[in-house]
N, C-alpha and C positions, 0 to 999 in steps of 0.2 A: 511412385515407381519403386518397386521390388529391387534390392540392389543384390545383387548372387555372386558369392564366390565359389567358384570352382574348383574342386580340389584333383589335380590328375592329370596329366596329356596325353598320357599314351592310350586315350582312348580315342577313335575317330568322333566318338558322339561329344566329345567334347566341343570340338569346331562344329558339327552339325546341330547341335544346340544355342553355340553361343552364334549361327546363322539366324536362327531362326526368332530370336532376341532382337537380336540388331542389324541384319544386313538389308536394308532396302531396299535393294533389287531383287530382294526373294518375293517369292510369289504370298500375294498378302494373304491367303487360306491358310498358308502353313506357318504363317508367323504368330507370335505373344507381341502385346504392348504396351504389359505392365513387369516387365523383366530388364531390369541391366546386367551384365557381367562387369562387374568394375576391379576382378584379380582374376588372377589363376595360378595357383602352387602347381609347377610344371618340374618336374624330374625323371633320367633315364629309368627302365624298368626295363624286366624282363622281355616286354612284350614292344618296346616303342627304345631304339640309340637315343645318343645325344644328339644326332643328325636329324633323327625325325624327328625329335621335340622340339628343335630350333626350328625346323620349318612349320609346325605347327603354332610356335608361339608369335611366328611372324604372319599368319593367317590371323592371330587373336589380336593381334595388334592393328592391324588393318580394318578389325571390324571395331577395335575403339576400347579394345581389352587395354588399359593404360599401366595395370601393375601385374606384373610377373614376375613370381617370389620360388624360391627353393626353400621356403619354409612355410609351415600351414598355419601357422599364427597370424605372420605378417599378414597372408592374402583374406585371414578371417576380418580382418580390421576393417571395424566401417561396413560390414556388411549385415544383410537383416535376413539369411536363408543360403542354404547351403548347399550345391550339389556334389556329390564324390562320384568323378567320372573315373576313379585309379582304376585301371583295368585286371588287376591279378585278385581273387576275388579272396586270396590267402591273406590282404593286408587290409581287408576292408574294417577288420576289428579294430585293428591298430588306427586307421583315420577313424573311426566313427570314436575310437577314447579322445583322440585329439581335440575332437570338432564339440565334443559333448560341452565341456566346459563354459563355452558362450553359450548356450541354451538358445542353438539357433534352431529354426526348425532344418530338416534334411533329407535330404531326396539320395538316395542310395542306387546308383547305378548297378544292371543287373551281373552277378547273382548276389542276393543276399550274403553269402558267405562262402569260402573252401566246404564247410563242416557244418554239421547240423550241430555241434555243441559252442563254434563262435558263431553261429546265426543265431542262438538261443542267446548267447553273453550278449549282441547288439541289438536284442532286441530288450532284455533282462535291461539293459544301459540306458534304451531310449527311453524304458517306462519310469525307473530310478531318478532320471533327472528330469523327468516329465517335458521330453523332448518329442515335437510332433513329429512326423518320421512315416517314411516308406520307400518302398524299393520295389521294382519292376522290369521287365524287360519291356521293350517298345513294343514287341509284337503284339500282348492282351492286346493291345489298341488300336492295330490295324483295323482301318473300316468293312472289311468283307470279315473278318473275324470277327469282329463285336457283331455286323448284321446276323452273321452265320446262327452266333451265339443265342440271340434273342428269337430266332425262330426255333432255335434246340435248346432251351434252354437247361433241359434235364437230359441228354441222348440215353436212352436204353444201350445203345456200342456205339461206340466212339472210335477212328482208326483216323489219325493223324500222322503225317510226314514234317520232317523240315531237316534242317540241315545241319550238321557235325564239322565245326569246323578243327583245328589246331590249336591248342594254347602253346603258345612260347614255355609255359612254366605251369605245371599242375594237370590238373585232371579236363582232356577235350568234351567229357559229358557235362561238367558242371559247370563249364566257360560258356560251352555253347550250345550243351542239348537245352539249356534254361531256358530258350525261347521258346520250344515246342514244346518243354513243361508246365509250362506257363498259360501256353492256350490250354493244355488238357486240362488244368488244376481250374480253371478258367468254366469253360465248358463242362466237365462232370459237374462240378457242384455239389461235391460229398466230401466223403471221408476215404481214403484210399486206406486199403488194408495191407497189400502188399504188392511182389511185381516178380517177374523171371524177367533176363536178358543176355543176350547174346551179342558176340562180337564179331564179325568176318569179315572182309576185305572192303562192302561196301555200306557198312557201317556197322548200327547196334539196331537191333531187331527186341523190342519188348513188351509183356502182356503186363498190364496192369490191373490190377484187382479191388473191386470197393467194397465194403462192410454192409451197404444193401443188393448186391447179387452183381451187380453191373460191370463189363468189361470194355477197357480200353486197349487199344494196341498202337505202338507209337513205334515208329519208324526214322531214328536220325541217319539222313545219308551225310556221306561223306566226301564234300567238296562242291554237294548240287544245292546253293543256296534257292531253295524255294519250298512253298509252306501248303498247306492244306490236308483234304482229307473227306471224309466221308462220317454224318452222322445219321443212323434208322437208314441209310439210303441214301440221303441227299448230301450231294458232293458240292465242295467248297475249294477254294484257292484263293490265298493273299496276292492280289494285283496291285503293286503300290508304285505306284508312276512317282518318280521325285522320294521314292523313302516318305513316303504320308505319314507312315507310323510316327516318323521321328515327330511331324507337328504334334499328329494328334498326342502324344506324350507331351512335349512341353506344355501343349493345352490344359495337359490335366497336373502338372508343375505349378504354371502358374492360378488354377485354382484352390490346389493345397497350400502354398503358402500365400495365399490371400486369406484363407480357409481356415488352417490347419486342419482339415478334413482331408483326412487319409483315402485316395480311392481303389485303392488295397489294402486290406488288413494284414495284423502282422502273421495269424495263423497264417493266412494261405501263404505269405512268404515262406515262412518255415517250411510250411508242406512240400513246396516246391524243392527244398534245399535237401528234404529229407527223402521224397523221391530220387533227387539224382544220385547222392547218397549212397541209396539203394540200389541202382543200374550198377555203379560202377562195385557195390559188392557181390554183385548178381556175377556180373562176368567171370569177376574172380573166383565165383566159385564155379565156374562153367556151364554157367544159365541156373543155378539151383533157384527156387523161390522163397524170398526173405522177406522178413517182415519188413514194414517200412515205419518208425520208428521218429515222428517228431516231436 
């Protein structure tokens, strides 16, 4: 048994994880059962009171979460694999310095980073200290996505939707356009060269561009959580009864650190970081077309 400390509360995937770990009346397709949670570093943020993290840390205790620490050493203790659930994705550098020093392996909750130049330092750290390491949003893993994927595996156009939500703190593209980055980065399967984008009431509207001729257009709304799109023609939508994603992501958790086989590389993370990046200097310059720069 995998024993995992969690680093972060104000993330909902935190309890949705450590569900799918431990709670026994969850439905056994979307469980692991070689995963304990035995800490979790829980503190206020930007995004989650001290109100919500004590209700959260009494759901973690109910499923058998026994240490809950205000410091990330203490919850590193006695453990063999790491997830950082901290949801503001401006401090993910700052845990991944903390966490590096045990030379645990670590799963990186999504986005990689605020910046394509601390997505570069945490990844520059992971290889430094020869720490297994990956980061993902759950949606790559949705099963009508990954199907979609393997019958398109290369789309000539590609036109994807998904949704833009709010960050408490930072940038709403890089919090939350990274799940429908992530299918694109996913699905093209190249090199993106660059991208235009626009911003107006119901959301960001963006063409993206690849270095062999190919275009994508990605659509984040705003407030309408739901995912899909269109590749050559053929139309697709994420149906995820119960949030599926969320198993199949731990599924592929607890095969990395059984593993240390990464089933995301660290380029395409970058890409992804480097694309959103991109959007949000698109806008700023009032849709102009930027390179995209990872």
């Amino acid at each position: 048994m995998i024993k995992v400390a969690m680093i972060g509360a104000d993330s909902s995937h935190t309890v949705e994880y450590a569900r799918r770990m431990c709670d026994g009346s969850f439905a056994p397709e979307q469980r692991v059962y070689g995963l304990v949670p035995i800490s979790c570093m829980a503190v206020p943020s930007a995004f989650q009171d001290a109100a919500g993290i004590a209700a959260r840390c009494e759901i973690l205790r109910g499923l058998g979460v026994k240490r809950i620490t205000t410091g990330i050493m203490p919850a590193l203790d006695g453990a063999d694999a790491v997830m950082v659930e901290a949801n503001d994705p401006a401090e993910h550098l700052f845990y991944m310095e903390q966490c590096s020093g045990c030379a645990l392996p670590v799963w990186l909750d999504k986005p990689l980073a605020a910046t394509v130049a601390d997505g570069r330092k945490i990844l520059e750290l992971a290889a430094r200290k020869n720490i297994p390491f990956f980061t993902t949003s759950p949606l790559r893993f949705a099963a009508d996505a990954a199907a979609f994927h393997r019958a398109h595996p290369s789309p000539r156009e590609l036109s994807l939707y998904g949704a833009l939500g709010t960050a408490r703190r930072g940038s709403d593209v890089v919090w939350y356009g990274v799940h429908t980055f992530e299918l694109l980065q996913m699905m093209m399967d190249g090199k993106a060269a660059g991208l235009s984008a626009k911003k107006d009431l119901n959301g960001v509207k963006c063409v993206v561009h690849y270095i062999d001729g190919r275009t994508a257009k990605v659509e984040l709304r705003s407030g309408r959580y739901a995912y899909g799109g269109t590749a050559d023609g053929d139309k697709f939508e994420v149906v995820a009864p119960n949030a599926e994603f969320y198993g199949s992501t731990i599924k592929e958790i607890e095969k990395f650190f059984q593993t240390g086989v990464a089933p995301v590389s660290p380029e395409a993370a970058l890409e992804v970081t480097a694309m959103l990046e991109a959007v949000d200097r698109s806008i700023g310059l009032d849709g102009a077309s930027v390179e995209i720069g990872a």
